[in-house]
C-alpha positions as CSV (number, residue, x, y, z in Angstrom):
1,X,57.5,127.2,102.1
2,X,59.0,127.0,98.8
3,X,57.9,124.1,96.4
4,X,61.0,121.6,95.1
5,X,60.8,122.1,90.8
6,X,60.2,118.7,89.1
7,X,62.5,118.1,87.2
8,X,60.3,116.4,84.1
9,X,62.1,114.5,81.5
10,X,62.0,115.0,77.5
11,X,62.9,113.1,74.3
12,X,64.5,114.5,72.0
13,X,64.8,112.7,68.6
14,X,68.9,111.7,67.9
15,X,68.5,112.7,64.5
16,X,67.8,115.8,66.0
17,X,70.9,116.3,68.3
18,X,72.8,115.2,65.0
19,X,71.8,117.9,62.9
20,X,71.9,120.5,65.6
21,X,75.7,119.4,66.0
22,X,76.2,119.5,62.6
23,X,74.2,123.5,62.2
24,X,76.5,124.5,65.5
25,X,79.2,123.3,63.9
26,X,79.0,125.2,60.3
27,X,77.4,128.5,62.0
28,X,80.9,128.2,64.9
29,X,83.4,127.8,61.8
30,X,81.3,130.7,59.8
31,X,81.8,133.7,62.4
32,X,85.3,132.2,62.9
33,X,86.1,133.0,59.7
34,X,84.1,136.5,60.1
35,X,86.3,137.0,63.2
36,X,89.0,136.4,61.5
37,X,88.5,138.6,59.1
38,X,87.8,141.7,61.3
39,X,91.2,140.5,63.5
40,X,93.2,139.9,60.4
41,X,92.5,143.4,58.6
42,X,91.9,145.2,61.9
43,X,88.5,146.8,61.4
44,X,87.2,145.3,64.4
45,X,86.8,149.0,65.6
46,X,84.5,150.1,62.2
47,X,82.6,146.8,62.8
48,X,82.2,145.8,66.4
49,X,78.4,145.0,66.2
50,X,79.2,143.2,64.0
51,X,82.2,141.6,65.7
52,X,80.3,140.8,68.8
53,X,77.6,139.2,67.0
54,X,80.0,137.1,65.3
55,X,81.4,136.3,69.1
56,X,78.0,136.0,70.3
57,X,77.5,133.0,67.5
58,X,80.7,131.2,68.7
59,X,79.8,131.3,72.3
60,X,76.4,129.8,72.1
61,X,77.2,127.7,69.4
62,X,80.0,126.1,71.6
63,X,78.0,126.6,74.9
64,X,75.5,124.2,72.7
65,X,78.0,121.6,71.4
66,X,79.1,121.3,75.0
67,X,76.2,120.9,76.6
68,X,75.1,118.6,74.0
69,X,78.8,116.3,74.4
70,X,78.3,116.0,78.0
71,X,74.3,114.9,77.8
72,X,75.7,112.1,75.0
73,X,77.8,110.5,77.9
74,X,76.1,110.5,80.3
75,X,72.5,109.9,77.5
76,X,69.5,107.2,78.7
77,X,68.4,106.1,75.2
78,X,64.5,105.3,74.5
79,X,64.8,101.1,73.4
80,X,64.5,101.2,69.4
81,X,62.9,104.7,69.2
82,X,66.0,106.8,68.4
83,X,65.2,109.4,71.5
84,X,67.6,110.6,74.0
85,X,65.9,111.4,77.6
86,X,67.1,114.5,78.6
87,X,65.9,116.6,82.1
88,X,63.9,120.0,81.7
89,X,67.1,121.6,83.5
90,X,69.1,121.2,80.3
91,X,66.7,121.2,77.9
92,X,66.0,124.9,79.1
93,X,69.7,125.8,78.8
94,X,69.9,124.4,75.7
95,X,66.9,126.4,74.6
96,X,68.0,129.3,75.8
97,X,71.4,128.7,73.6
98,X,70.0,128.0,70.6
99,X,67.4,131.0,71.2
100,X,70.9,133.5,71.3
101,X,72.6,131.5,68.8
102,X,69.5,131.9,66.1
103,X,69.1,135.8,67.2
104,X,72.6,136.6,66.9
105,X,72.7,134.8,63.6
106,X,69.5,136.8,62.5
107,X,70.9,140.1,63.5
108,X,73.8,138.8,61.5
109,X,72.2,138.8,58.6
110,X,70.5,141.9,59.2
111,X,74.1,143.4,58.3
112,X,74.7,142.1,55.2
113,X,77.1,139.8,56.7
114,X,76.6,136.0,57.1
115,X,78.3,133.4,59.8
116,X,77.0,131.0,57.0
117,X,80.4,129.1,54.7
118,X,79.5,129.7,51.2
């Protein structure tokens, strides 16, 4: 016999979702710009690690900001706490895309190159 999961339920502060939005947002339009770049001078071939981290970043980061749109709508808010209630199902997705987005990012860096707008 298998055992049903639970499916538990978390808070997660709004300022929180706000700022992750906003982080998902700057770090999308970053590697854009990287991608970009590589397209627009084609040295996608001399760079593709670099390239594919870049991609990496814009997948999760969008995989995050939809994830994050289609909780809002459907959202229970906590009465005059500021919390969203959101089930352990998406919570660990949206783990597990932040987790790629901030390794990819890292690796990133690791190259000299940044998915940070300066």
């Amino acid at each position: 016999m298998s055992k049903k999961k639970q499916n538990k339920l978390y808070s997660l502060p709004v300022d929180y979702i706000f700022n992750l939005i906003i982080e998902t947002e700057d770090d999308i339009s970053g590697a854009i710009e990287l991608i970009s770049h590589f397209v627009d001078s084609s040295s996608i071939k001399e760079n593709k690690y670099v390239f594919g981290l870049a991609c990496e970043i814009v997948s999760s980061g969008l995989g995050v900001l939809d994830l994050i749109d289609k909780e809002i709508e459907t959202a229970i808010l906590v009465d005059e706490s500021e919390e969203v209630i959101i089930p352990q199902s998406v919570l660990e997705v949206l783990q597990n895309l932040v987790v790629a987005n901030y390794y990819a990012s890292k690796a990133l860096r690791r190259t000299f190159y940044s998915a940070a707008l300066h």
